[in-house]
MARVO-447102 format. One line per field, with one value per residue (C-alpha): residue in one letter; chain; x, y, z. Coordinates in pm, 1 decimal. Layout:
<lumlums>
r: (A / ...)
c: (A / ...)
east: (X / ...)
north: (Y / ...)
up: (Z / ...)
</lumlums>
This chain:
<lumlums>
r: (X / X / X / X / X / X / X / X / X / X / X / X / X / X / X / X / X / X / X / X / X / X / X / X / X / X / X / X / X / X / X / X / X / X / X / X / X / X / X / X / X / X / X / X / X / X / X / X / X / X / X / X / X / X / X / X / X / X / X / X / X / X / X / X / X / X / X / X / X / X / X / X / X / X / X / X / X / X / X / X / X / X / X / X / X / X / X / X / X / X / X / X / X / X / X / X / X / X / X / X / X / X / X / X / X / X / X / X / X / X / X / X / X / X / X / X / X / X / X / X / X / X / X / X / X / X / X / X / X / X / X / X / X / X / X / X / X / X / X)
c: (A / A / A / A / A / A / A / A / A / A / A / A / A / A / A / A / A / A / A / A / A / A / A / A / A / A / A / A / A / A / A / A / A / A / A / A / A / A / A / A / A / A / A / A / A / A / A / A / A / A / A / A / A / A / A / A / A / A / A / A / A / A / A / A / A / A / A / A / A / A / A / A / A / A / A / A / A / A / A / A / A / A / A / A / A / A / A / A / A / A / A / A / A / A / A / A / A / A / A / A / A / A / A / A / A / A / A / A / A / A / A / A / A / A / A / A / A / A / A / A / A / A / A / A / A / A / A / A / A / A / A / A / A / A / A / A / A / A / A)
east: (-3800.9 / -3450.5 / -3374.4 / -2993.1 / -2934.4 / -2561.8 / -2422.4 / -2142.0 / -1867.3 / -1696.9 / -1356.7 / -1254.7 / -1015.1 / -699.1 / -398.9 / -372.6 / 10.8 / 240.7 / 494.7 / 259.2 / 446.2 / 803.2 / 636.5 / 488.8 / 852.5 / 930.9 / 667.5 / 537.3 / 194.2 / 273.5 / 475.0 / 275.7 / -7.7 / -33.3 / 20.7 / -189.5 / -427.8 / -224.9 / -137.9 / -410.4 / -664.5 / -414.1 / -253.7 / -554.9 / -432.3 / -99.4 / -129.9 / -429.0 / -706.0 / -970.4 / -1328.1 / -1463.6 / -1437.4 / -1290.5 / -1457.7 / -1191.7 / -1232.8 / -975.4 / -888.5 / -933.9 / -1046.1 / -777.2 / -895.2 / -743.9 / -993.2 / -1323.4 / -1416.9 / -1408.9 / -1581.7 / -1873.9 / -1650.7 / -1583.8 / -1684.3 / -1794.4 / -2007.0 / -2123.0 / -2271.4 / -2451.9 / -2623.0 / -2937.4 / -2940.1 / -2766.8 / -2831.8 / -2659.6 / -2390.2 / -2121.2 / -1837.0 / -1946.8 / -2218.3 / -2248.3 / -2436.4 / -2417.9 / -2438.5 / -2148.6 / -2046.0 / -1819.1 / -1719.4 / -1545.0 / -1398.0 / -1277.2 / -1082.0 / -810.3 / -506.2 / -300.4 / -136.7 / 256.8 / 447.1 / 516.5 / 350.7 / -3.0 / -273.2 / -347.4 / -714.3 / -668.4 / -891.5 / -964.1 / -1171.1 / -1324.0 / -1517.8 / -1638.1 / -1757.0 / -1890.4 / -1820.3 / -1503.2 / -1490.7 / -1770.0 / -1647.5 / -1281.1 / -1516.4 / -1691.1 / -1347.9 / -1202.3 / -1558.4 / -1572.5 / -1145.6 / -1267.3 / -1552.9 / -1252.9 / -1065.7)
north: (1779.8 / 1648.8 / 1358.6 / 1228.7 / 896.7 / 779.2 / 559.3 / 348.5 / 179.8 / -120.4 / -255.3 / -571.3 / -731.1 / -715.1 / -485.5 / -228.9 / -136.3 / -446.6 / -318.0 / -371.2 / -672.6 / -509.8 / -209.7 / -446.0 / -552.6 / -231.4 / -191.0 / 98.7 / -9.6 / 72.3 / 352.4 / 569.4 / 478.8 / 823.1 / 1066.4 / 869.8 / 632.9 / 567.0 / 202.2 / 92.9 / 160.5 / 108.1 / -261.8 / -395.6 / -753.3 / -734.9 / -484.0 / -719.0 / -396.0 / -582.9 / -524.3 / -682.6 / -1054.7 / -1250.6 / -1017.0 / -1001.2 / -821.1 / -829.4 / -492.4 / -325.7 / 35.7 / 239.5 / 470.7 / 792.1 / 680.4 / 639.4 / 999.0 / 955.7 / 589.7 / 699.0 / 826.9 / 436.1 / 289.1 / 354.0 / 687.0 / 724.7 / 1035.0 / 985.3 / 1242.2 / 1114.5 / 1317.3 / 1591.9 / 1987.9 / 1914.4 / 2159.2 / 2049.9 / 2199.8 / 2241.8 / 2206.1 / 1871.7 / 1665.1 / 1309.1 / 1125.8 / 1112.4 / 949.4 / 909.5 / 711.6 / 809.6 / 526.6 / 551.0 / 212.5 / 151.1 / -62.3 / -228.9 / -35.0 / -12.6 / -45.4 / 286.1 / 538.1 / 709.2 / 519.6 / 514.3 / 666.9 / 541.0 / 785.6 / 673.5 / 855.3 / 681.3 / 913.2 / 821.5 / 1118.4 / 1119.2 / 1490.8 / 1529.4 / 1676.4 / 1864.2 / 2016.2 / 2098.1 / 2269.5 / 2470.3 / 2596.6 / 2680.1 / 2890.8 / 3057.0 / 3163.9 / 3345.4 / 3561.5 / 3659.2 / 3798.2)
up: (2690.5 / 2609.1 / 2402.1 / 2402.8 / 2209.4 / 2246.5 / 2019.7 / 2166.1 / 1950.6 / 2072.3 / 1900.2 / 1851.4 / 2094.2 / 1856.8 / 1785.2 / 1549.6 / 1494.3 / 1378.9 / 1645.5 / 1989.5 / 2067.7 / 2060.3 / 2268.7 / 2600.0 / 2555.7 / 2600.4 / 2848.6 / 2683.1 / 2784.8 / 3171.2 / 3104.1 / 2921.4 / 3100.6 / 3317.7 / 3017.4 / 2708.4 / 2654.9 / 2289.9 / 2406.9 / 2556.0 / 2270.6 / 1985.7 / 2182.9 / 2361.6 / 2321.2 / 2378.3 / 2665.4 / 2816.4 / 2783.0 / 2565.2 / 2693.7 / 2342.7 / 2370.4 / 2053.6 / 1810.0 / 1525.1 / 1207.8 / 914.3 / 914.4 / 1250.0 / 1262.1 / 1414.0 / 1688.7 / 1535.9 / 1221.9 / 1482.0 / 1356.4 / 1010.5 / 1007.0 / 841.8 / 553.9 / 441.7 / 171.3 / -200.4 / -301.9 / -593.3 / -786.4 / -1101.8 / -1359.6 / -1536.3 / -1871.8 / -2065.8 / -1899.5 / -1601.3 / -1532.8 / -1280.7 / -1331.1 / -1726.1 / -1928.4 / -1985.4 / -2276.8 / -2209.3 / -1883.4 / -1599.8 / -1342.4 / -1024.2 / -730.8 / -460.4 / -257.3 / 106.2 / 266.0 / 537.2 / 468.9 / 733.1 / 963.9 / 938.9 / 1197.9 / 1361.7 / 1132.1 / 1130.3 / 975.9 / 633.0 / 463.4 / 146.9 / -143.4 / -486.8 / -744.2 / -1039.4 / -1297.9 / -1610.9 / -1905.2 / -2254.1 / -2284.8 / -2312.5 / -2674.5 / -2592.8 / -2270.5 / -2470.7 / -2759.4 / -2488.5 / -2260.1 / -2653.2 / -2720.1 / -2397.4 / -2460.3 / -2791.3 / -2623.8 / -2362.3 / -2683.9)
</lumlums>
């Protein structure tokens, strides 16, 4: 027995570069119709291809993104005690978020995935101490 479950993702009925105005001008959107969908899916409103209704959303997904969509947002890693030993032994608790978000698009250049990294450590001395004991057993 086969069991398929298909997730479908509907976008919001807006544009996603700042330049898709200039481009229907351009009529880009008929024009590249036979050789990429790029227009289409990246102008729906201004090329008149929106199958989503008025749905807006502040910052739309771009469809070059669609694949890394579960990547957004905050996560967050967190160690409980002192033992742990990622990347070094480590005697005091630490902590890290990693934060995933997409900024407006510009106007003729690939999206932005914007990465931040937040990490907080109260084993810094000790960490230094253990790197300067492990360089004299080298010796």
């Amino acid at each position: 027995m086969d069991i398929w479950a298909v997730v479908v993702y509907v976008r919001p009925c807006q544009d996603i570069y700042k330049s898709c105005e200039r481009w229907l001008e351009e009529k880009r959107c008929e024009w590249a119709k036979p050789i990429s969908p790029f227009f289409f899916d990246n102008c729906p409103l201004t090329c008149g291809k929106c199958t989503a209704g008025n749905k807006k959303l502040r910052l739309p997904l771009p469809p070059i993104l669609e694949p890394l969509s579960w990547l957004i947002g905050k996560w967050r890693t967190r160690t409980s005690s002192s033992g742990s030993r990622f990347p070094l032994p480590l005697l005091n608790a630490y902590e890290e978020t990693l934060s995933f978000s997409i900024s407006e698009v510009p106007a003729f250049d690939r999206p932005p995935l914007n990465v931040r990294l937040i990490y907080y450590a109260n084993c810094c001395y000790e960490a230094s101490q253990y790197l300067s004991s492990r360089k004299k057993d080298d010796k």
